[in-house]
N, C-alpha and C positions, 0 to 999 in steps of 0.2 A: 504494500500500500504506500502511494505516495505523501507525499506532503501536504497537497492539501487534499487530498483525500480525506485526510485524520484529519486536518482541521472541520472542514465540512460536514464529517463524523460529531466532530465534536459540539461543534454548533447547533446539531440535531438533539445531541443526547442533552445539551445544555435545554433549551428550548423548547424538547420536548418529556422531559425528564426522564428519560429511556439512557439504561448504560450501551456505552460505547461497543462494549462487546454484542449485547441484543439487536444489534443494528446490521442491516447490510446494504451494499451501494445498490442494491437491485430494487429497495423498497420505494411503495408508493406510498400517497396520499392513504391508499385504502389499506396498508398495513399497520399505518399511525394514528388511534382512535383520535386523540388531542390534534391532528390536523384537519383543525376547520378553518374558517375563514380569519378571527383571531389567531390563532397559530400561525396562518401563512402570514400575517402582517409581522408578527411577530418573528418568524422566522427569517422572513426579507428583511428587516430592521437590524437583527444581527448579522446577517451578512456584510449589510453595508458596514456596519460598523468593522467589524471581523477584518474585512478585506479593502473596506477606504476604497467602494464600488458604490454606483449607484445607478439599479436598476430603473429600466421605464417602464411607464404601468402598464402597457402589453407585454410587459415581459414577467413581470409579476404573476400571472394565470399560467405561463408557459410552467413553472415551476412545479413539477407535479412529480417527483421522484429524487429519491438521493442523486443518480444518475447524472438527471436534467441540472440538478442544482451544479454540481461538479462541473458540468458541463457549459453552462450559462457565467459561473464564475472565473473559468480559464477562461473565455471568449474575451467577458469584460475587465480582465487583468493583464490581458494578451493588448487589448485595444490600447488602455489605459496605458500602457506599458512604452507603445508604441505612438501614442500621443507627446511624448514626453519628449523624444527626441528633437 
């Protein structure tokens, strides 16, 4: 597992009070009871915070799996990264 794998892990089990270990990158929305619609704010809120990103709100609904979130966060740390230069 990478590195921000286990962060975004971690961010899950923080947020959704699930250990790190019970978690896998394959889970969805419908694996995490506590992932309702406060949750997703919630769990968008910590990301940004987390990774100093900031999603747009079509991209907020796209969020729907450990997976996607991984996946949405390299993209916009990849961007963000590459804005800098």
């Amino acid at each position: 597992m990478n590195e921000l794998e286990q962060k975004v892990l971690t961010v899950f089990s923080k947020v959704f009070n699930i250990s790190v270990e019970n978690l896998s990158l394959t889970f969805t929305k419908d694996d995490i009871d506590s992932w309702d619609s406060l949750g997703q704010l919630q769990l968008i809120m910590s990301f940004e915070s987390e990774f100093d990103i900031k999603f747009k709100t079509q991209e907020i609904n796209q969020i729907t799996s450990i997976q996607k979130s991984i996946d949405y966060i390299k993209h916009l740390t990849d961007v963000s990264s590459n804005n800098v230069n």
